[in-house]
N, C-alpha and C positions, 0 to 999 in steps of 0.2 A: 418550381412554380408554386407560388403561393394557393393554399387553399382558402382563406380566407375569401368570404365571399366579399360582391363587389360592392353592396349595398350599406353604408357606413354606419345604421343604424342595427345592423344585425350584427348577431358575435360571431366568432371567427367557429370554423367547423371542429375546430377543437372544443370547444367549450360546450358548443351544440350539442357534441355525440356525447359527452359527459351527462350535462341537462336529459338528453332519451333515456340514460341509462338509470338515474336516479328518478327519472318519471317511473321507473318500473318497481320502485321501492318503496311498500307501503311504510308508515309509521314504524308498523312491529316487525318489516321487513331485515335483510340484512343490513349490519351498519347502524342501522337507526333503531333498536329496538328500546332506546331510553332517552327518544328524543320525545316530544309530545308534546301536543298543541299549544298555544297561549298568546294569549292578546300581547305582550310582553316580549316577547322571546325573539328569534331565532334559530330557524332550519331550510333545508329545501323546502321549494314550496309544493305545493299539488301542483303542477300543470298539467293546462287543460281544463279548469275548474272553468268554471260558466262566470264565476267572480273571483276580484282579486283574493289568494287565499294567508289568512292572515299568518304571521310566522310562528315561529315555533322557539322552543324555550329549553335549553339544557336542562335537565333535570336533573336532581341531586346526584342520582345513581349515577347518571354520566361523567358525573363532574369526579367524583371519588373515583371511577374507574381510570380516569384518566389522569388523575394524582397518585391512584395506587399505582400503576403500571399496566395499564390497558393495551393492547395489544398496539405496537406503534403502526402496524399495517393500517388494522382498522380505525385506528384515529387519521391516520392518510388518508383513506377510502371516506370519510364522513369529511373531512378539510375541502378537497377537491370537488366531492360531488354537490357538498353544500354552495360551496363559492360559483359553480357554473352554474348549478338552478336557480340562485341568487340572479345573477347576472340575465340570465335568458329570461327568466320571468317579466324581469323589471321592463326587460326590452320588447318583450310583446304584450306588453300592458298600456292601456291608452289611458289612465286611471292616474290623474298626480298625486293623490293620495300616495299610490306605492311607491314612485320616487319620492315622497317626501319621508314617509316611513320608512324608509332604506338610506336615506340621508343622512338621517338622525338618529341609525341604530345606536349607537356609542349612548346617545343622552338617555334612550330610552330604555336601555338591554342592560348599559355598563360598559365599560371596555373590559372586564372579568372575562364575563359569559362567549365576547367574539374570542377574546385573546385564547379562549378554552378548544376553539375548531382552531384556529389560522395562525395561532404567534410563530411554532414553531413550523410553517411550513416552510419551503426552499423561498427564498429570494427571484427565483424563476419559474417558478409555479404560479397559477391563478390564485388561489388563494393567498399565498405567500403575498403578491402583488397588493392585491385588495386590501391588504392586511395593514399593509405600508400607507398605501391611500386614505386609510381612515386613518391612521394617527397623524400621517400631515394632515388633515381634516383639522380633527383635534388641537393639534398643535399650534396650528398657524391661529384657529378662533382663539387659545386660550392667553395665547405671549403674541397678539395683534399689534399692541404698541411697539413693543423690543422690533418685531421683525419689520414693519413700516419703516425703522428708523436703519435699519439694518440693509433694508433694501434701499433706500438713499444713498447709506454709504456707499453698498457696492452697484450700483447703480447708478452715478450720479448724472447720464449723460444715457439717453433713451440708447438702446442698441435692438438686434433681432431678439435677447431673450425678452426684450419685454415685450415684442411683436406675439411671441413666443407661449410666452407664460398669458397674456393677456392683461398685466399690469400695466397703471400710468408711471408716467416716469420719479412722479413723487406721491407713493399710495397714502393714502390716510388710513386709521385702523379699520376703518368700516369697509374701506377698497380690500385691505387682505379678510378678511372675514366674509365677501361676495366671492372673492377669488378662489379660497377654501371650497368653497357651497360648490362655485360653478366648477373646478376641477373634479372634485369627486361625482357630480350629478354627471357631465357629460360621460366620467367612465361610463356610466348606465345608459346612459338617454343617446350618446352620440360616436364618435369613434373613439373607441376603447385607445388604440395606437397614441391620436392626439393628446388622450385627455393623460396621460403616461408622457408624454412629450413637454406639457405645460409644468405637469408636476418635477421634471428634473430641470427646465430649466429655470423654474421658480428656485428651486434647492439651492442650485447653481450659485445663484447670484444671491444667495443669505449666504452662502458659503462665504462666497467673496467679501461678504460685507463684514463677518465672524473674523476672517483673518487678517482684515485692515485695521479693526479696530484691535485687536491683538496687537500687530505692529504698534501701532501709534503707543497701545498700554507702555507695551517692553522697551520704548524710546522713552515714555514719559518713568517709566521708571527708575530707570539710570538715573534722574538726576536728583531724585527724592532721598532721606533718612534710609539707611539699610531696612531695618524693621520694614517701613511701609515698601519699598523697591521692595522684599519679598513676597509681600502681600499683593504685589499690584502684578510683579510676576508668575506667580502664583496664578491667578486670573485670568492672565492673560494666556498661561498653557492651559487652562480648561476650554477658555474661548478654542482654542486651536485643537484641544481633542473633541469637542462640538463638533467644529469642522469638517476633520476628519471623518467623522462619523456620518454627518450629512453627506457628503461626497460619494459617500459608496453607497446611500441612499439614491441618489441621484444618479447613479451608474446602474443601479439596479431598476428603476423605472426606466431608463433609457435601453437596459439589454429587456429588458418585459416588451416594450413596444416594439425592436427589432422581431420577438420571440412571438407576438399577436400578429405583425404584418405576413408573417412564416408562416403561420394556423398551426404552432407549434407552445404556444400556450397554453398550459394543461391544471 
C-alpha cells in the first residue's frame, strides 16, 4: 500500500520524514557545518520560520571539500536532505515569491553550485530526480527552437503524450519555454508523480523526433560526395547518441514517479 498521502499537493511521507529530519539541523549542525546563509545560494530551508526563509549558498569550504574528497556519506546525507526540505518548504508555502525563486535557482545560484549537492546523486533518489528536472528546465528554455521543431517531427499528429506532456500539437518556442517553467513548477506546487510523467513523455517524443531526423540524415547521406556522406553521418550518429541518452532520461523520470506514487522516493 502506498504511503504517499492522498492530498496531491503534499509530498509523499518519504520526503516529509526526510524535511523533520533536516528541520533538526541547525546551520553549524551535522552535514551542514559549511553551508551558510545568502540571498544567493542554496540549502535546506528553516522550517517553520514565521516567513519564507531565504536559501542558502555553498561556501567555498564546501565546495573544496567536496572536490578534495569529502566524505561521500556526508555529501549523500546533505543531497537528500537538502532536496526534501527544498521540496516541503516550497509546498507549504503560500508565498510565489518562493516558487519563483526555486524556479529559477539555475539563473540565480549557477548550475555549479546545485550540480555541487545533486549531479552525482542516483537516478532514483529525490535529489537525483530534481536534479534531472532542472536541467530539462534549462535545456528545453535554452535549445527552444531546435526542440519546437523536433517536437513536430516526432509528433506530427496530436497523440496522449501530448495530452500527456501538455504540449500543442505544433509548439512554438515560447510554448516549449512555458512547458519548461510549468513541468518543473508543478514538481513543487502540484503532484510531484504528474509533473515526472509530463517530463518523460515530453523526452519521449524529442527522442522520437532526434531519431527520425537521424534517419532521414543517414538516407540523405548515401547519395552525397563521400567527404560530405561522412560528415552528414557523422551527425546523424551523434543525433542518435542524443537519443539514446535522452531515453534513459525519460525512463528514469518514469521509474521516479512509479518510486513517488510507492512513498519510496528518498
Amino acid at each position: 500500500m502506498s504511503t504517499r498521502p492522498q492530498d496531491p499537493g503534499s509530498s509523499n511521507s518519504s520526503a516529509a520524514a526526510a524535511a523533520s529530519r533536516a528541520a533538526r539541523y541547525t546551520v553549524n549542525g551535522p552535514g551542514f557545518a559549511s553551508l551558510r546563509t545568502s540571498g544567493t545560494g542554496f540549502a535546506p530551508p528553516r522550517l517553520g520560520a514565521s516567513r519564507p526563509s531565504r536559501p542558502g549558498q555553498l561556501s567555498p569550504a564546501v565546495a573544496e571539500n567536496i572536490a578534495g574528497g569529502m566524505d561521500p556519506q556526508d555529501i549523500s546525507e546533505i543531497s537528500h536532505l537538502s532536496a526534501a526540505a527544498l521540496l516541503d518548504r516550497v509546498r507549504h508555502s503560500e508565498d510565489p515569491e518562493v516558487v519563483h525563486r526555486v524556479l529559477t535557482l539555475v539563473e540565480t545560484v549557477g548550475v555549479d553550485e546545485i550540480a555541487e549537492l545533486w549531479s552525482k546523486s542516483e537516478p532514483d533518489s529525490l535529489p537525483g530526480v530534481l536534479w534531472r528536472l532542472y536541467l530539462l528546465r534549462t535545456w528545453m528554455r535554452t535549445h527552444r527552437e531546435a526542440i519546437a521543431r523536433l517536437w513536430r517531427v516526432g509528433e506530427p499528429v496530436a497523440t496522449s503524450a501530448s495530452a500527456i506532456a501538455g504540449v500543442d500539437q505544433a509548439p512554438t518556442e515560447d510554448d516549449i519555454a512555458r512547458t519548461a517553467d510549468s513541468i518543473l513548477s508543478g514538481a513543487f506546487t502540484g503532484d510531484f508523480a504528474m509533473a515526472l510523467d509530463r517530463a518523460a513523455a515530453f523526452v519521449d517524443v524529442v527522442v522520437l523526433g532526434l531519431r527520425i531526423e537521424s534517419k532521414y540524415m543517414t538516407a540523405k547521406a548515401a547519395q552525397m560526395h563521400p567527404e560530405s556522406e561522412k560528415q552528414i553521418r557523422t551527425k546523424a550518429a551523434r543525433l542518435l547518441h542524443t537519443a539514446g541518452n535522452l531515453s534513459v532520461t525519460a525512463k528514469d523520470f518514469q521509474h521516479g514517479a512509479a518510486l513517488w506514487r510507492c512513498g519510496k522516493l528518498e
